[in-house]
C-alpha positions in Angstrom: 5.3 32.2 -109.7 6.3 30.9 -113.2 3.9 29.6 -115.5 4.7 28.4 -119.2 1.2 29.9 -120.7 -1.8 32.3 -118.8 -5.1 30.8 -118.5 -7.8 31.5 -120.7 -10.1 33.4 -117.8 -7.2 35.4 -116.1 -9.4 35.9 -113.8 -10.2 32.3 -112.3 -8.9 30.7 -109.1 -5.6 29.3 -109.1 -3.5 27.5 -106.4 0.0 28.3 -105.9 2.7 25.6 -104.2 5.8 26.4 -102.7 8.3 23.7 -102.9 9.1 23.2 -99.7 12.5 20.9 -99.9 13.9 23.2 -102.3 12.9 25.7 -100.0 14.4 24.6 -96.6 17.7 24.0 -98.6 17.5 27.5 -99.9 16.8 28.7 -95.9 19.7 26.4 -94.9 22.0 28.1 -97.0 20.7 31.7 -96.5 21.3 31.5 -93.1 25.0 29.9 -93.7 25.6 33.4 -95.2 25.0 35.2 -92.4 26.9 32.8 -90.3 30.0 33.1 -92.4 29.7 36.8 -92.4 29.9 37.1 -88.8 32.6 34.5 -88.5 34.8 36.3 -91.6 34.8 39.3 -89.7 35.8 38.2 -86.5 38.8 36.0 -88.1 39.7 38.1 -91.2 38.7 41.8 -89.5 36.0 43.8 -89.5 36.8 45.5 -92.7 35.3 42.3 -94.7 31.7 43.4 -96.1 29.5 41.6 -98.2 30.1 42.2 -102.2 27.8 40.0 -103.7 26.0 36.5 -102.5 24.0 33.6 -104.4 21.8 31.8 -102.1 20.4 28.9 -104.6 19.6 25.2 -103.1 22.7 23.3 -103.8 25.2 25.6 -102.8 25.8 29.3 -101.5 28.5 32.0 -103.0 29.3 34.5 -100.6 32.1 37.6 -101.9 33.4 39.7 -99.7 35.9 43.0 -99.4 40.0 41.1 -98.3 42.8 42.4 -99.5 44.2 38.3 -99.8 43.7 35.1 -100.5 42.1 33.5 -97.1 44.7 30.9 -96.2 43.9 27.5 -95.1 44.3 28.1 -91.5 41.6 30.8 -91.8 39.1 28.9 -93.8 39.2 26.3 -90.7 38.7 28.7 -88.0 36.1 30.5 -90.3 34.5 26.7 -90.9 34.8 26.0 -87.0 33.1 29.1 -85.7 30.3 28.7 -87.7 29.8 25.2 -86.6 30.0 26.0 -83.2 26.7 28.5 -84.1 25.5 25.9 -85.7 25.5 23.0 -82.9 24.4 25.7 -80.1 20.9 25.6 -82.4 20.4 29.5 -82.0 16.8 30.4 -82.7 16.0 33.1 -85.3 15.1 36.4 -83.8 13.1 37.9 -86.3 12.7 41.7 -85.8 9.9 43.6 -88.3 9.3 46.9 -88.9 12.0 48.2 -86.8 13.2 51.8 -87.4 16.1 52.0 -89.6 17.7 54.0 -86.8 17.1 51.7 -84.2 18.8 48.6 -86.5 21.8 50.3 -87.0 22.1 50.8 -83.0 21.3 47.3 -82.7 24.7 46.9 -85.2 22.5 45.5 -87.6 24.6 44.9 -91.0 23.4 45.9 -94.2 23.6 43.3 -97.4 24.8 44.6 -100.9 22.9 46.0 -102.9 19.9 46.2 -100.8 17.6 49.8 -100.2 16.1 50.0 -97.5 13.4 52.4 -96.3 12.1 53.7 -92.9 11.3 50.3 -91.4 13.4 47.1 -91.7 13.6 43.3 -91.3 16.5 42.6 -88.6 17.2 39.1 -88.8 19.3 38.0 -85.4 21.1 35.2 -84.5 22.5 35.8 -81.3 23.4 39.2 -80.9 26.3 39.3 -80.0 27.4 37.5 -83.2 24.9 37.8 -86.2 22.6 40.9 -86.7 21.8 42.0 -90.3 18.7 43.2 -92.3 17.2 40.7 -94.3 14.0 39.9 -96.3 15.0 36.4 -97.3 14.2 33.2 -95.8 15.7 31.7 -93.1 16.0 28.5 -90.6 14.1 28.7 -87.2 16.9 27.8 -85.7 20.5 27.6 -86.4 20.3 23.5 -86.1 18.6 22.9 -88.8 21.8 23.2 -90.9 22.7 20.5 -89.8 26.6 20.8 -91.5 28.2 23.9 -93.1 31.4 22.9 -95.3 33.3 25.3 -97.6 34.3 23.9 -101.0 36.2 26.8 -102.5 37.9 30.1 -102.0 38.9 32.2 -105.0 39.5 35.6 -106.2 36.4 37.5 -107.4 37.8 40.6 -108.8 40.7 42.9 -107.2 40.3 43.3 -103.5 37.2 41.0 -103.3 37.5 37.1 -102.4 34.3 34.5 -103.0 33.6 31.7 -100.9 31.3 29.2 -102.0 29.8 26.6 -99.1 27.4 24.3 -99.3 25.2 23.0 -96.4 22.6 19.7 -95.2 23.1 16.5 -97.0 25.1 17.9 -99.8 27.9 18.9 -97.0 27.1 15.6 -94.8 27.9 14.0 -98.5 30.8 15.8 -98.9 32.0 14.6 -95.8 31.2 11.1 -96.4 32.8 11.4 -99.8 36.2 12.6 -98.4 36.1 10.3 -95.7 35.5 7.5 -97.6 39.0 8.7 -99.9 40.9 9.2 -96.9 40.0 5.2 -95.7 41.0 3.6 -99.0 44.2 6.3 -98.9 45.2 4.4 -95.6 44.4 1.0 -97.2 46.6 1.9 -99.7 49.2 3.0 -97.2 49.1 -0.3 -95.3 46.4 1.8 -92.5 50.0 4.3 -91.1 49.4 5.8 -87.9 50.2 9.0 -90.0 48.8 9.0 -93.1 50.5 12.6 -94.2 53.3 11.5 -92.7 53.3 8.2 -94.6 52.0 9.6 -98.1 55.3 12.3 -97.8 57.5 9.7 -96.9 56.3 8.1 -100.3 56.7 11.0 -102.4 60.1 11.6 -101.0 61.2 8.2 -102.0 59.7 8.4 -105.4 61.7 11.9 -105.9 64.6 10.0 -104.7 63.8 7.3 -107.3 63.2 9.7 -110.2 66.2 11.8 -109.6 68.1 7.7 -110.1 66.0 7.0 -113.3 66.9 10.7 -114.7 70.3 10.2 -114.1 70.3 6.4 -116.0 68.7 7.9 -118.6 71.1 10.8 -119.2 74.2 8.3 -119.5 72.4 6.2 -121.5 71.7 9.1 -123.7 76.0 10.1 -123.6 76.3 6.4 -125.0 73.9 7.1 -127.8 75.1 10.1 -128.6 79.2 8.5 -128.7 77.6 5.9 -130.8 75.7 8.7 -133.2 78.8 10.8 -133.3 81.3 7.9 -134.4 78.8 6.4 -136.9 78.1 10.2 -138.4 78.3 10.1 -142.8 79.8 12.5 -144.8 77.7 13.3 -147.5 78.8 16.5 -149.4 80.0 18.9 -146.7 77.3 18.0 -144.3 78.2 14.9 -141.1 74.7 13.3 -141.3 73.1 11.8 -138.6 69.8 9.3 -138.8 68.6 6.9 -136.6 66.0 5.8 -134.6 67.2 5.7 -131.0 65.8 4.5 -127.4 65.1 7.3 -125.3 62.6 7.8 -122.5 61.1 10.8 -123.6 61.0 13.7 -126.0 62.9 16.0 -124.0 66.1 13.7 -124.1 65.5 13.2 -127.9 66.1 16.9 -128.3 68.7 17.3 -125.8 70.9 14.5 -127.7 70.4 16.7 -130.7 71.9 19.9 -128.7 74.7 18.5 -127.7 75.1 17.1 -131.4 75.2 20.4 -132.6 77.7 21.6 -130.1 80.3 18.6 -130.8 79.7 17.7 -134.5 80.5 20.6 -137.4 78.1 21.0 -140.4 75.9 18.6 -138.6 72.4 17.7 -140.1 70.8 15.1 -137.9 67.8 13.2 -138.4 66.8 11.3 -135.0 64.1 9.1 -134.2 62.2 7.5 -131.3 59.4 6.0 -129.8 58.0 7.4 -126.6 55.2 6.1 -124.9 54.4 3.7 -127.9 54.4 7.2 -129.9 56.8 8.1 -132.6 59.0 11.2 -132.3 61.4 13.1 -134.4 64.3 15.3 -134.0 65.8 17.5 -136.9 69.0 19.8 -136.1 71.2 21.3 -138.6 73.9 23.6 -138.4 73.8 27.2 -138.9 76.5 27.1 -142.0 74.4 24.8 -144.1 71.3 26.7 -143.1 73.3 30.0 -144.6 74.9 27.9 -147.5 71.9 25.7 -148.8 69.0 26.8 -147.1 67.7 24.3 -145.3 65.1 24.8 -142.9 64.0 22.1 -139.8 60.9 23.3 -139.5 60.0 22.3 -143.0 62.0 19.5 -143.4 60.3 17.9 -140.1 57.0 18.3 -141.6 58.0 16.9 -144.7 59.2 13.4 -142.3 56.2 13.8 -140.4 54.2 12.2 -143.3 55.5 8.7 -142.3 54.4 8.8 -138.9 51.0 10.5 -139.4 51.9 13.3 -137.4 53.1 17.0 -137.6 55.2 18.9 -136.0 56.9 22.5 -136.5 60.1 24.7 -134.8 62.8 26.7 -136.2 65.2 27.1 -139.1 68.1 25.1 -137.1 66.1 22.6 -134.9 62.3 20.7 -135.2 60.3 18.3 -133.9 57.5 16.2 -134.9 55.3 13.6 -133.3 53.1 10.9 -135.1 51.3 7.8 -134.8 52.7 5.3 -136.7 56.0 3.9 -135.2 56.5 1.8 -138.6 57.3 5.1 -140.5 60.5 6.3 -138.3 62.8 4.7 -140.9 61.1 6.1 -143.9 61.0 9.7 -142.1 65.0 9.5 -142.0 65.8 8.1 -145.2 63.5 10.8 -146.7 66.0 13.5 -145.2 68.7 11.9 -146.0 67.9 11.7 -149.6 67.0 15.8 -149.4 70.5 16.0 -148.3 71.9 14.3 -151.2 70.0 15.8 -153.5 
């Protein structure tokens, strides 16, 4: 018991309370452990031993020794087993003071951690499937768990895997929760015989559909790069390049400015555009005015990225910014241009 202050008289009569819906929960999901235990070892192997458990109200954590990452498959047949226990309501067989020796014949398993001395707790449910020593608290039978549903399975450390289950009316609300998704998924899908069958058949034709859109967009972006390279200004021994251009996204902004620098000598380009209502800018220059004037993009872009009120960085020869005002692109680039002249 926890108390926030001891009573004057130390002494006195006091009444302590168990709370008895926290609990039952806790019992619920104490007993779920030893369920899963017994159904891990029969899918996984009898090598899986308890590492390390939680047994709190809301949820239980169970790690054991596995050498993988439990597939899906597993989980289910894992999940599935112990439901089975669960709806044959087995009744708690609870053994006390039984010799050590005499547990260990029964096959009793041993939890983590645990010392034990000449006489033990055997907690049994059915055995043929679940016999271990125990001093916690447990169901009086296996029904009153009413739904065990595992939420997550995830590497603890090397060689040990955790699951974490919860069980009751958290796991019945699970399952209404996910039930209620998958109804308004198959609303959404016009209610398909097959649902999965139906939601891949959309993600195919929406791979097919971006694959399309990728493709406009990179011969749009030849067009505005023929249109850059013929409208490119000499100014001293530099071909410079500034505008704002429409491009889908940042990655065909800097793509335009590669191939720039591939087909356009001495190039120091200055490009612009708006993506997602944001501003963006591009700055490439060639190696030979990098080595002859000593330019840098990564500078240079943050010097632009004023306008836009944004920032950005990169590398001597190419460097990006992002911003957020749209209005400033044109300042950004005649800003450059003007450091070129200088």
């Amino acid at each position: 018991m926890v108390v926030e202050h001891l009573p004057d008289d130390i002494d006195q009569p006091c009444r302590a309370c168990v709370d008895a819906y926290r609990r039952a929960n806790i019992a619920k999901n104490h007993t779920a452990t030893h369920l899963l235990h017994a159904a891990l070892r029969q899918v996984l192997g009898k090598h899986v031993q308890q590492k390390g458990s939680l047994v709190a109200p809301d949820q239980l954590r169970f790690d054991i020794s596995h050498y993988a990452k439990v597939s899906d498959q597993e989980l289910h047949s894992v999940e599935s087993l112990v439901t089975k226990k669960i709806m044959e309501n087995i009744a708690l067989e609870e053994l006390r003071y039984t010799p050590l020796d005499e547990a260990r014949a029964m096959g009793a398993m041993a939890l983590f951690g645990e010392k034990y001395g000449d006489k033990v707790r055997v907690i049994v449910f059915d055995r043929q499937f679940s016999v271990e020593l125990c001093g916690g608290t447990h169901v009086g039978a296996t029904g009153e768990i009413g739904f065990c549903k595992i939420v997550a399975e995830e590497a603890s450390s090397a060689g040990v895997r955790r699951i974490v289950a919860i069980t009751g009316k958290a796991a019945c609300e699970l399952a209404k929760q996910e039930s209620d998704e998958l109804r308004h998924l198959r609303y959404l899908l016009n209610s398909p015989k097959d649902s999965a069958k139906a939601l891949q058949d959309l993600k195919d034709q929406n791979e097919i559909l971006r694959k399309e859109l990728e493709k406009v967009q990179l011969e749009r972006a030849a067009v505005a790069k023929n249109t850059l390279k013929n409208n490119a200004e000499t100014i001293g021994k530099a071909q410079f390049i500034g505008a704002t251009i429409a491009v889908a996204n940042a990655d065909i902004l800097k793509k335009i400015a590669y191939e720039l620098r591939n087909e356009v000598p001495n190039l120091f380009a200055v490009l612009g555009a708006i993506c997602d209502g944001k501003p963006q800018i591009a700055v490439m220059i060639a190696d030979s005015l990098i080595a002859e004037k000593g330019y840098d993009a990564a500078k240079l872009v943050r010097q632009a990225a004023t306008h836009i009120q944004g920032g950005g960085g990169g590398q001597a020869h190419f460097a990006s910014a992002g911003g957020k005002n749209p209005d400033g692109l044109d300042k950004a680039i005649a800003t450059l241009r003007e450091v070129l002249r200088a």
